[in-house]
ChimeraX commands (.cxc) that place a marker at each C-alpha (Angstrom):
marker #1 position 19.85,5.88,-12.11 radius 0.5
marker #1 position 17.12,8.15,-12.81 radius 0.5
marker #1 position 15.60,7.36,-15.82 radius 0.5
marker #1 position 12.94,9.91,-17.83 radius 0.5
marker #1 position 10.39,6.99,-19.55 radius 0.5
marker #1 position 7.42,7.08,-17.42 radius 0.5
marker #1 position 7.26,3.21,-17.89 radius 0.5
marker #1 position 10.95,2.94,-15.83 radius 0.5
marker #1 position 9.67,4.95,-13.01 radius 0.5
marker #1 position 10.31,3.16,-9.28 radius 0.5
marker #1 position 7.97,3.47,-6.88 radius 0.5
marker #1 position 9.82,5.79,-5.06 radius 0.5
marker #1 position 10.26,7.91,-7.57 radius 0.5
marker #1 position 6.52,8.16,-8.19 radius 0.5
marker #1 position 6.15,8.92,-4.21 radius 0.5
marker #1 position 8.54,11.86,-4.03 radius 0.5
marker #1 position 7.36,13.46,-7.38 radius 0.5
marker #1 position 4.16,14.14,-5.62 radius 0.5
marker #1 position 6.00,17.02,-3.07 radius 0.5
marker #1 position 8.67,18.68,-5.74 radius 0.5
marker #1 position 9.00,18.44,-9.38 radius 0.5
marker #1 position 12.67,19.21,-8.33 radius 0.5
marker #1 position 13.07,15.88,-6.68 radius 0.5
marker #1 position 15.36,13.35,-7.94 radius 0.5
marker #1 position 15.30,9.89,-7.04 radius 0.5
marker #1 position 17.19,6.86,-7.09 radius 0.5
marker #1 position 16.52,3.26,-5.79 radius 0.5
marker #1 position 18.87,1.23,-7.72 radius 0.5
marker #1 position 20.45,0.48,-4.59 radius 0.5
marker #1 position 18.47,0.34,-1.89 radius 0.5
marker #1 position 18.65,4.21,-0.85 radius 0.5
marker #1 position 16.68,7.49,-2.21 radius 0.5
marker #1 position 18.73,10.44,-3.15 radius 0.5
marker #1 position 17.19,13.76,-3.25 radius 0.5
marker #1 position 17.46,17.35,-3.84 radius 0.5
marker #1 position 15.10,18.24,-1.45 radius 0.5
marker #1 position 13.08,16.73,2.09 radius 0.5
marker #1 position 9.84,14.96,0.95 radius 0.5
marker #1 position 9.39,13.63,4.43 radius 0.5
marker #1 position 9.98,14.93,8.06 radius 0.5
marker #1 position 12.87,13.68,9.71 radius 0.5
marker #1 position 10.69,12.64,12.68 radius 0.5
marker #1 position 8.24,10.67,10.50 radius 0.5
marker #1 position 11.15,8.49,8.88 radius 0.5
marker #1 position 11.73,5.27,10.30 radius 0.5
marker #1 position 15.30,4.01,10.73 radius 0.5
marker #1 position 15.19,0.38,9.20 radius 0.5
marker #1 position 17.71,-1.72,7.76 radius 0.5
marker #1 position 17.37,-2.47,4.63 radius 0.5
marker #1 position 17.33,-6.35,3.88 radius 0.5
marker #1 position 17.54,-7.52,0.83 radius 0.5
marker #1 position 18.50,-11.08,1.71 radius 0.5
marker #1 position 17.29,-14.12,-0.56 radius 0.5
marker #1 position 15.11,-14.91,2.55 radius 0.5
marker #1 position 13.49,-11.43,3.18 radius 0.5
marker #1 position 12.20,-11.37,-0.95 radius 0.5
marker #1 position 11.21,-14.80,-0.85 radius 0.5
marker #1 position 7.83,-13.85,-1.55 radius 0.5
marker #1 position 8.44,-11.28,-4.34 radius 0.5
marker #1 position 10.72,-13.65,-5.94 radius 0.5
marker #1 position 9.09,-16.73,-5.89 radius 0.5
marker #1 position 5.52,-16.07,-5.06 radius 0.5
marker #1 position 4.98,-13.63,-7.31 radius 0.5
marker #1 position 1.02,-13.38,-8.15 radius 0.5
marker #1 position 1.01,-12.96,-12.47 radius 0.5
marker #1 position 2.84,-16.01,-14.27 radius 0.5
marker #1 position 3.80,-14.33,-16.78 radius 0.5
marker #1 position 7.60,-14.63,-17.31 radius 0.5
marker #1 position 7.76,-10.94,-16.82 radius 0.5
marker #1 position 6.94,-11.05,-12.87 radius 0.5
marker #1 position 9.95,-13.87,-12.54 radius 0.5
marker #1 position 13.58,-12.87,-11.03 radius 0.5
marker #1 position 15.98,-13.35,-13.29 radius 0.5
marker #1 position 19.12,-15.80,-12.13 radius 0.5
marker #1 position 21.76,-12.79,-12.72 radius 0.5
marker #1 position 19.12,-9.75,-11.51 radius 0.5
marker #1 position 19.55,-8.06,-8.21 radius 0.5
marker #1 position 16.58,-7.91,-5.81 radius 0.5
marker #1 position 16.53,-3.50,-6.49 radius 0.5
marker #1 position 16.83,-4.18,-10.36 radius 0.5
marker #1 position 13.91,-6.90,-10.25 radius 0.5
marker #1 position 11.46,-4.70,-8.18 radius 0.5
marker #1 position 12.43,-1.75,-10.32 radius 0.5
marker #1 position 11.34,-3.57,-13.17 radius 0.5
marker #1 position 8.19,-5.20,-11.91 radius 0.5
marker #1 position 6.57,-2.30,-10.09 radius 0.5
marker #1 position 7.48,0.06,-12.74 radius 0.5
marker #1 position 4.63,2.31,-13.19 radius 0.5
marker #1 position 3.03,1.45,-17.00 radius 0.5
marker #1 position 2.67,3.65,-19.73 radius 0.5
marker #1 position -1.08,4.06,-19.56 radius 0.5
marker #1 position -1.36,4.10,-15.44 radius 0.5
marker #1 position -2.23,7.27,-13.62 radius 0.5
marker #1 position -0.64,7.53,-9.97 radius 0.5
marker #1 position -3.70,6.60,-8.22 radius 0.5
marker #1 position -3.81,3.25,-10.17 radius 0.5
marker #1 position -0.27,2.39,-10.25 radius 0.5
marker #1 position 0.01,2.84,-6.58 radius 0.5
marker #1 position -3.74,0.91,-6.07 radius 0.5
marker #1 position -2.04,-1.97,-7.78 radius 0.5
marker #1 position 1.04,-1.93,-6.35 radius 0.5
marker #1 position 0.29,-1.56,-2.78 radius 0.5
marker #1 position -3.40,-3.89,-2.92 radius 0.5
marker #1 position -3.46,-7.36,-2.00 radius 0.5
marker #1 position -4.10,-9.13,-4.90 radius 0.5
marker #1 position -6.72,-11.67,-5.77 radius 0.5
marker #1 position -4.74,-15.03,-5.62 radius 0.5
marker #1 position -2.35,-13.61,-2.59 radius 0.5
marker #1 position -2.67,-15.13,0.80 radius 0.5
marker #1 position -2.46,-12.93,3.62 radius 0.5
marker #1 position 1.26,-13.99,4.82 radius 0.5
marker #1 position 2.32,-13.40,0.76 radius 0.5
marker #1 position 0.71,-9.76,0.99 radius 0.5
marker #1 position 2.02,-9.22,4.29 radius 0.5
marker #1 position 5.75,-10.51,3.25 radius 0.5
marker #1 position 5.58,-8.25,0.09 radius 0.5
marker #1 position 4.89,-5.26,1.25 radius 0.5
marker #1 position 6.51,-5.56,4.53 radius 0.5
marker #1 position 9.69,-6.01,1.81 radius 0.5
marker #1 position 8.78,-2.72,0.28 radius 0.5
marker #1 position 8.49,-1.17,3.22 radius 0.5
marker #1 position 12.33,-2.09,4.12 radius 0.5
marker #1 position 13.30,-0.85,0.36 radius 0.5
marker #1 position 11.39,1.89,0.02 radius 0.5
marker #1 position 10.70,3.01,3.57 radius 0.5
marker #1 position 11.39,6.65,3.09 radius 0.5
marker #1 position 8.50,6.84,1.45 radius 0.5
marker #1 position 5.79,9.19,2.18 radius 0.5
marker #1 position 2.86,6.68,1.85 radius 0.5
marker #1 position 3.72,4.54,5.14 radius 0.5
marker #1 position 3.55,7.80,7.17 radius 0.5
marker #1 position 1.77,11.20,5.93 radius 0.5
marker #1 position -1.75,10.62,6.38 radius 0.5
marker #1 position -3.35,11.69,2.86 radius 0.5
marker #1 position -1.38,8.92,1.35 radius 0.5
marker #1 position -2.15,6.39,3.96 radius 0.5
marker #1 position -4.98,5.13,1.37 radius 0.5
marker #1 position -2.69,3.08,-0.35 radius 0.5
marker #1 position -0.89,1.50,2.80 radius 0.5
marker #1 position -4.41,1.17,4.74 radius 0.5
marker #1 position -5.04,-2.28,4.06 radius 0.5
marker #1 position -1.73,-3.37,5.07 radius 0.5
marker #1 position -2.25,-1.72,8.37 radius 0.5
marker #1 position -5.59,-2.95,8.74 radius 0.5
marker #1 position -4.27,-6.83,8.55 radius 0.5
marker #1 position -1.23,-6.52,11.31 radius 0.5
marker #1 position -3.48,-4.30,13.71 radius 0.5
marker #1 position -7.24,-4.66,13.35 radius 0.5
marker #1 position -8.51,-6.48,16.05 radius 0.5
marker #1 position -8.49,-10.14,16.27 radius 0.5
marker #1 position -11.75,-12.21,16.29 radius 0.5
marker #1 position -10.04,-13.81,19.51 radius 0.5
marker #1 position -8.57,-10.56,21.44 radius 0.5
marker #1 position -10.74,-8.86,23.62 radius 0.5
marker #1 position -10.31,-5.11,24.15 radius 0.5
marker #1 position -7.49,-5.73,26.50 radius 0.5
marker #1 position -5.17,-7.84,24.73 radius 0.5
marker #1 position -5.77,-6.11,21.45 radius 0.5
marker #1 position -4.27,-2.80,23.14 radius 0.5
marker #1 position -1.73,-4.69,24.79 radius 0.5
marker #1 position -0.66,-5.97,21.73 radius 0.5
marker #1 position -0.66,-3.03,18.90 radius 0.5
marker #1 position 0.91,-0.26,22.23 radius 0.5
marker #1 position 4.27,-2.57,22.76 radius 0.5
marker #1 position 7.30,-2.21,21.24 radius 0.5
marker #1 position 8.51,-4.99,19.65 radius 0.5
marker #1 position 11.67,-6.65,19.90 radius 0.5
marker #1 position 13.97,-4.94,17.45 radius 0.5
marker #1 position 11.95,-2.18,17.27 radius 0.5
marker #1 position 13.50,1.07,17.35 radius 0.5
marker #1 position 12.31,3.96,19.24 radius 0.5
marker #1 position 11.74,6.23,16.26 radius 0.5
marker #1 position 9.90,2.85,13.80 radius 0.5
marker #1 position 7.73,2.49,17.59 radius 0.5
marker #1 position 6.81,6.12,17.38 radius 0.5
marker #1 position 6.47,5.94,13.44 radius 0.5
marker #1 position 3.63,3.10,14.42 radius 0.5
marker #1 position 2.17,4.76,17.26 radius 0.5
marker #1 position 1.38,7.99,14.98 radius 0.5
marker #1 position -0.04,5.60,11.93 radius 0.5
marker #1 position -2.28,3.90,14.28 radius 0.5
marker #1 position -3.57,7.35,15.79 radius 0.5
marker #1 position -4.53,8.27,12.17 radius 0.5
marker #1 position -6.30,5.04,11.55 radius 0.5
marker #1 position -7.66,4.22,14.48 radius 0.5
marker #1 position -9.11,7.73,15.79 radius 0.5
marker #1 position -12.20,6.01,17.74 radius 0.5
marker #1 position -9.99,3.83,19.94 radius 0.5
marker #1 position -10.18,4.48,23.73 radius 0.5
marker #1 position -6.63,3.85,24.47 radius 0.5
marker #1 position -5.48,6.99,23.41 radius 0.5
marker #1 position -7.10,8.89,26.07 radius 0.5
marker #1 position -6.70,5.98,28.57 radius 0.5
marker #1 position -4.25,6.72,31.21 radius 0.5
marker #1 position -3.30,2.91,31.27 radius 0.5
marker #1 position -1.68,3.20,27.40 radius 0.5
marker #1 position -0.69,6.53,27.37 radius 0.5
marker #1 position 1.64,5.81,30.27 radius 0.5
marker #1 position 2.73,2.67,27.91 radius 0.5
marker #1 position 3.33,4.75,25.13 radius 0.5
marker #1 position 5.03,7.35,26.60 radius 0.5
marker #1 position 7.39,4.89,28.55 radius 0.5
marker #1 position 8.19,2.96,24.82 radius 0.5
marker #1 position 8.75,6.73,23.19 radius 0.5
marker #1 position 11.84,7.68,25.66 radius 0.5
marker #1 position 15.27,6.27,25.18 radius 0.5
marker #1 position 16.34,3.87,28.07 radius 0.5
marker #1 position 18.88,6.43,29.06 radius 0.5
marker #1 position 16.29,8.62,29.57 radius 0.5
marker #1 position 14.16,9.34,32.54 radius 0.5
marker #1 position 11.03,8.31,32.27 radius 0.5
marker #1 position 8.23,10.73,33.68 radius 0.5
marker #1 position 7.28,10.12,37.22 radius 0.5
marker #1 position 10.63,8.00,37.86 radius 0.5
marker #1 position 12.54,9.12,41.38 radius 0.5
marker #1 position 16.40,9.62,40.03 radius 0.5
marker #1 position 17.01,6.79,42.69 radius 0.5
marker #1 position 14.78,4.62,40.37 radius 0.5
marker #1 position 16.34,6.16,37.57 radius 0.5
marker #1 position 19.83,5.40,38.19 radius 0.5
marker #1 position 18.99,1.53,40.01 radius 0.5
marker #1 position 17.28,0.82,36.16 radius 0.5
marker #1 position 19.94,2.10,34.02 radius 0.5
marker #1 position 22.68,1.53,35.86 radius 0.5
marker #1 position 21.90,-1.87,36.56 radius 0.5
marker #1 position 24.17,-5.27,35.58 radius 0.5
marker #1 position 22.52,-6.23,32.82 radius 0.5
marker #1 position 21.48,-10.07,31.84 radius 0.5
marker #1 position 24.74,-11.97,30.42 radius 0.5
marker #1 position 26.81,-9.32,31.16 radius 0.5
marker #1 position 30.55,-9.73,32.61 radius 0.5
marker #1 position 31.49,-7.83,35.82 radius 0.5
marker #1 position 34.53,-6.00,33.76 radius 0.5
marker #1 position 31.92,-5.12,30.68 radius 0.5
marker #1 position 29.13,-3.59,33.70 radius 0.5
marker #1 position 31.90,-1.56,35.06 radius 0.5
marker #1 position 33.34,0.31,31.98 radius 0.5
marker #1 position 29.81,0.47,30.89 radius 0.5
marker #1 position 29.10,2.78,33.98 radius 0.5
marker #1 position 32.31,4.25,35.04 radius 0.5
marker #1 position 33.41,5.17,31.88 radius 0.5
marker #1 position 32.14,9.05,30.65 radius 0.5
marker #1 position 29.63,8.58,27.60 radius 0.5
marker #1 position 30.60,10.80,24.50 radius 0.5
marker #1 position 27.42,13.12,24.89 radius 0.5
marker #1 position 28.19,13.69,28.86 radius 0.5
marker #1 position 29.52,17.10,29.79 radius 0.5
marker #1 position 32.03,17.34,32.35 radius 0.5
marker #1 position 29.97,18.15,35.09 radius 0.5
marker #1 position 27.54,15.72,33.63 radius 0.5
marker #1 position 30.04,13.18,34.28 radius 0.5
marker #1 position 30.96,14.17,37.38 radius 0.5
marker link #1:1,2 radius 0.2
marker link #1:2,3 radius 0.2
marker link #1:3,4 radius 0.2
marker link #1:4,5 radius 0.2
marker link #1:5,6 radius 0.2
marker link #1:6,7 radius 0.2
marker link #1:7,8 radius 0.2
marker link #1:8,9 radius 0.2
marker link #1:9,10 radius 0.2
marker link #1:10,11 radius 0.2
marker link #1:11,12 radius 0.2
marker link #1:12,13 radius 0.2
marker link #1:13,14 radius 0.2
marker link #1:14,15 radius 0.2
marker link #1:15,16 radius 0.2
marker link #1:16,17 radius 0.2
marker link #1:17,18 radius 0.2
marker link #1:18,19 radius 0.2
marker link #1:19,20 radius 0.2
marker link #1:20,21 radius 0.2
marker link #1:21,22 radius 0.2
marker link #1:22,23 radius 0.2
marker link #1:23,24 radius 0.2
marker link #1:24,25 radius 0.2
marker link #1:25,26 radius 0.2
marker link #1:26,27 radius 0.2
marker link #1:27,28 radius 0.2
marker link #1:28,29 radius 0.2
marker link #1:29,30 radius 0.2
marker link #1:30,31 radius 0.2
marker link #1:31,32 radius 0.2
marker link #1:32,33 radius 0.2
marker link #1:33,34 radius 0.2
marker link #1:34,35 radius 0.2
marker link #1:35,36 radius 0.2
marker link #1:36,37 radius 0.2
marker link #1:37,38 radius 0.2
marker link #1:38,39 radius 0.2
marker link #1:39,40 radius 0.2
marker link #1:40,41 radius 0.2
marker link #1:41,42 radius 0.2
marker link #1:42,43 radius 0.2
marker link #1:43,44 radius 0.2
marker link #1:44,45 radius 0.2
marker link #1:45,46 radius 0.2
marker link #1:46,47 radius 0.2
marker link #1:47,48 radius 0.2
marker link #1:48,49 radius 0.2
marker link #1:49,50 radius 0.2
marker link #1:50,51 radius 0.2
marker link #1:51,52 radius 0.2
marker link #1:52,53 radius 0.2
marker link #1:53,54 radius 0.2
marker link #1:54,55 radius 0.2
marker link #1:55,56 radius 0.2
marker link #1:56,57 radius 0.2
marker link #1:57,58 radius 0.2
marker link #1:58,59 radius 0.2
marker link #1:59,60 radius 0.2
marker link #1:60,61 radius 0.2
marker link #1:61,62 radius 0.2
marker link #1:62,63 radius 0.2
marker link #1:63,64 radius 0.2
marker link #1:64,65 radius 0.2
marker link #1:65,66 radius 0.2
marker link #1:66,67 radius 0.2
marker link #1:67,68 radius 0.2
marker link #1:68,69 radius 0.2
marker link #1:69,70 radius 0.2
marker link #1:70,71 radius 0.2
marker link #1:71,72 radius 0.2
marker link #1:72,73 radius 0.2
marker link #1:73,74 radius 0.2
marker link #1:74,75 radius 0.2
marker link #1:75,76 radius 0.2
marker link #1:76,77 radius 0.2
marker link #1:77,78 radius 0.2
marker link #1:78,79 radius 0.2
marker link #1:79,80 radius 0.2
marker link #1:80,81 radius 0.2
marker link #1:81,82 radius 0.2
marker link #1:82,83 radius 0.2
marker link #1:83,84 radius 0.2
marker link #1:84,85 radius 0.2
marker link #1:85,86 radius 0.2
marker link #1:86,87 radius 0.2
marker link #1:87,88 radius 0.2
marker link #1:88,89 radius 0.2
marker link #1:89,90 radius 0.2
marker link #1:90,91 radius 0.2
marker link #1:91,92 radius 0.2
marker link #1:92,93 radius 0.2
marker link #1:93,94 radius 0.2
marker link #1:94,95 radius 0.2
marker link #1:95,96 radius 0.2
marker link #1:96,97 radius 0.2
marker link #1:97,98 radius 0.2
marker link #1:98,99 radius 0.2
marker link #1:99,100 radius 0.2
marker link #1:100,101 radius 0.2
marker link #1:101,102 radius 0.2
marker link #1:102,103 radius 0.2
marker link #1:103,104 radius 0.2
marker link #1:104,105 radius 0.2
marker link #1:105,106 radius 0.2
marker link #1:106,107 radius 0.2
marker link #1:107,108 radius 0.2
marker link #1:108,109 radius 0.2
marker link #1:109,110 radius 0.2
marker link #1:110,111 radius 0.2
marker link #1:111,112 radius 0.2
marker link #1:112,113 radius 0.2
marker link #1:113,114 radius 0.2
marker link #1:114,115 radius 0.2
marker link #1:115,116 radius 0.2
marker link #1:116,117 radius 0.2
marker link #1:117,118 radius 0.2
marker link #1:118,119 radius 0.2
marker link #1:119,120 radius 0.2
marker link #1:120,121 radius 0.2
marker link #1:121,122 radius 0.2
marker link #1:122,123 radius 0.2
marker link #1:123,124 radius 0.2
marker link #1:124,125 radius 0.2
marker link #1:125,126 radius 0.2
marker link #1:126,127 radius 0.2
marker link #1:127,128 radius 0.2
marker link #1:128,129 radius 0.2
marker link #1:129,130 radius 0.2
marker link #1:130,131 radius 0.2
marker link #1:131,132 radius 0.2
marker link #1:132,133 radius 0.2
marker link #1:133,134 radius 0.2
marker link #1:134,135 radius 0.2
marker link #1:135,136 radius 0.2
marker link #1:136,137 radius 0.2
marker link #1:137,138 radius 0.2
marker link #1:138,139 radius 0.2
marker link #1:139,140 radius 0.2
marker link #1:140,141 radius 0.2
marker link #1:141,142 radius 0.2
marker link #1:142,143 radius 0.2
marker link #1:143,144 radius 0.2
marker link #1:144,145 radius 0.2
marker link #1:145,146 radius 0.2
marker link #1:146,147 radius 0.2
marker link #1:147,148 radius 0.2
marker link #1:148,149 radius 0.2
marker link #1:149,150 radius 0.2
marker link #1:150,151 radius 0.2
marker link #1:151,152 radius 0.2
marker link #1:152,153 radius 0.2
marker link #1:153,154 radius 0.2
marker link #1:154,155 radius 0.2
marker link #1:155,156 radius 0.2
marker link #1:156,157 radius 0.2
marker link #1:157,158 radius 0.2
marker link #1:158,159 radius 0.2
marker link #1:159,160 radius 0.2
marker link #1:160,161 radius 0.2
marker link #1:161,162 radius 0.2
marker link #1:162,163 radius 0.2
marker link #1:163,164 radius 0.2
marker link #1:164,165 radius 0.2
marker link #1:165,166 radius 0.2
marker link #1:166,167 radius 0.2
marker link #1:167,168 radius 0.2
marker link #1:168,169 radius 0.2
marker link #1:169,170 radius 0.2
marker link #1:170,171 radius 0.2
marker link #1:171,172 radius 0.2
marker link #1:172,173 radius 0.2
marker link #1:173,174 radius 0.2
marker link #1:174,175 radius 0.2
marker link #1:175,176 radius 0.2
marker link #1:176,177 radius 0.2
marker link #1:177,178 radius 0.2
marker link #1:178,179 radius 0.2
marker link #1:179,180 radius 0.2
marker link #1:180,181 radius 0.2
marker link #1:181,182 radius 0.2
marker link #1:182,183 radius 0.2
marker link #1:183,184 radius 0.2
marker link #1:184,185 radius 0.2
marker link #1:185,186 radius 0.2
marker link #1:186,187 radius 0.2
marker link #1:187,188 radius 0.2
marker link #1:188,189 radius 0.2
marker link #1:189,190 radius 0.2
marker link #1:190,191 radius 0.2
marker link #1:191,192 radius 0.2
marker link #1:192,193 radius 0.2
marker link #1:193,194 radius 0.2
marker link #1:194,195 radius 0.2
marker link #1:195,196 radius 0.2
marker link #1:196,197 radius 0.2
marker link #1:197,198 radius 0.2
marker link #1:198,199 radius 0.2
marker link #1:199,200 radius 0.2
marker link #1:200,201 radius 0.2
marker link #1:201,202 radius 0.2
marker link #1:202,203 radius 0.2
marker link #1:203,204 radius 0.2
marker link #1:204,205 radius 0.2
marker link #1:205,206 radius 0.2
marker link #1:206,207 radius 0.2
marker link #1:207,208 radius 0.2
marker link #1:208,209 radius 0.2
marker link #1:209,210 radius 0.2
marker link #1:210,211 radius 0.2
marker link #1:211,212 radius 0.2
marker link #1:212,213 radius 0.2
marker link #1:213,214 radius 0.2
marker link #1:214,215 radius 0.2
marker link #1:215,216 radius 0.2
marker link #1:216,217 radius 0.2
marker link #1:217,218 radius 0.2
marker link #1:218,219 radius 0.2
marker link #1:219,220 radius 0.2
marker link #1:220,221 radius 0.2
marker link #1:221,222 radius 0.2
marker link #1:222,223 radius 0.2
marker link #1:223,224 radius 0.2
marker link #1:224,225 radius 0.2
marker link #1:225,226 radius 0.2
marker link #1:226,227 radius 0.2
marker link #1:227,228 radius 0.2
marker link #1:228,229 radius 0.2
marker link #1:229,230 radius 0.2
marker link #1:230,231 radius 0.2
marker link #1:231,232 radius 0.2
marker link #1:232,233 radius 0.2
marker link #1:233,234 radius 0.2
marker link #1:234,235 radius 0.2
marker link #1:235,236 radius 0.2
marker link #1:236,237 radius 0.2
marker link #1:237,238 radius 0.2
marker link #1:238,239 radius 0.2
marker link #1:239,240 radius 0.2
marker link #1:240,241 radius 0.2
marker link #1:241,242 radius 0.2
marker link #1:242,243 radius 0.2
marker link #1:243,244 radius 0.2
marker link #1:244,245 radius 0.2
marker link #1:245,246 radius 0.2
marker link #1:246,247 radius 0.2
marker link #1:247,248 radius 0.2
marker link #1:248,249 radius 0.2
marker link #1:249,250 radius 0.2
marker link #1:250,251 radius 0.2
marker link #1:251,252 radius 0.2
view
């Protein structure tokens, strides 16, 4: 529902208003629907949305004002409760709604911040301030605390670590990171390091895809391999059986 009180505004709604004053929004549940594109197709990362008691635990129960106001109701869903609490106010300008919205508040331990916004970031994760770079003021800080370095990481490890792709990480949310870190993190060698480029580049391409350098022998033993746990009659149809994006010489 789109609704025309600035006080009722969602978060995402305040984000997309910022690129057309012909954009309409709507987060009610879970999804954004808009007249036009506020962010590129190869910026947008392709999460699930989870909205599971579990995955909100933090917004619902660890919420960082007691006022009764900042408490889930019993018969409110997770979209009508965040609509409600991160509303922008009456008397807040952008820049200070989205300050307090997206800034880790005083009596918030790191795992709470981390858990909230990461939640956001699965609700709202169209939006343009986890990826376009003159809004990544707002999402800096939650950046900076999952890939600063570590007191205990030397140079090494901390590349290792913020260059993989994660398990269930997509390739598009791997090259969504990749390009967030770039803007943040300008000064680090790894980007013109022939070690991590060759890491990056080898996370960026599908696994049906040959990766650069790779012999088609190579090519074909990786893909075409039996994989871990599966059944002789599942590896067969799996590689005998034409894909729906092969031509028919492809195929052939």
């Amino acid at each position: 529902q789109y609704k025309t009180e600035k006080s009722t505004r969602t978060v995402e709604e305040e984000h997309t208003s910022e690129y057309s004053q012909n954009t309409t929004s709507s987060v009610v549940n879970g999804s954004n629907e808009d007249t036009t594109t506020a962010v590129p197709s190869t910026m947008q990362p392709t999460e699930n949305v989870d909205t599971s008691e579990s995955a909100t635990r933090t917004l619902e129960e660890q919420s960082t004002s007691t006022s009764a106001e900042d408490t889930k109701n019993p018969d409110e869903t997770t979209e009508e409760f965040l609509n409600r609490v991160y509303a922008q106010r009456p008397d807040e300008t952008d820049d200070d709604y989205k300050t307090r919205v997206y800034t880790q508040r005083t009596d918030e331990t790191v795992e709470e911040y981390i858990n909230r916004i990461s939640t956001l970031k699965k609700i709202f994760s169209t939006s343009t301030i986890w990826t376009e770079e003159s809004y990544l003021t707002y999402s800096q800080q939650y950046y900076s605390v999952l890939y600063d370095q570590k007191a205990d990481e030397d140079q090494e490890a901390y590349y290792n670590r913020i260059t993989r792709k994660d398990e269930g990480e997509d390739i598009n949310s791997y090259k969504q990171k990749i390009a967030v870190l770039q803007s943040l993190y300008p000064e680090l060698s790894l980007w013109t390091d022939e070690k991590y480029i060759q890491i990056i580049q080898a996370n960026s391409i599908d696994d049906d895809e040959q990766n650069p350098g790779e012999t088609t022998e190579d090519f074909y033993k990786r893909v075409y391999a039996q994989k871990s746990g599966e059944s002789d009659d599942d590896y067969q149809k799996r590689v005998y059986t034409r894909r729906t994006n092969e031509t028919d010489e492809e195929y052939v």
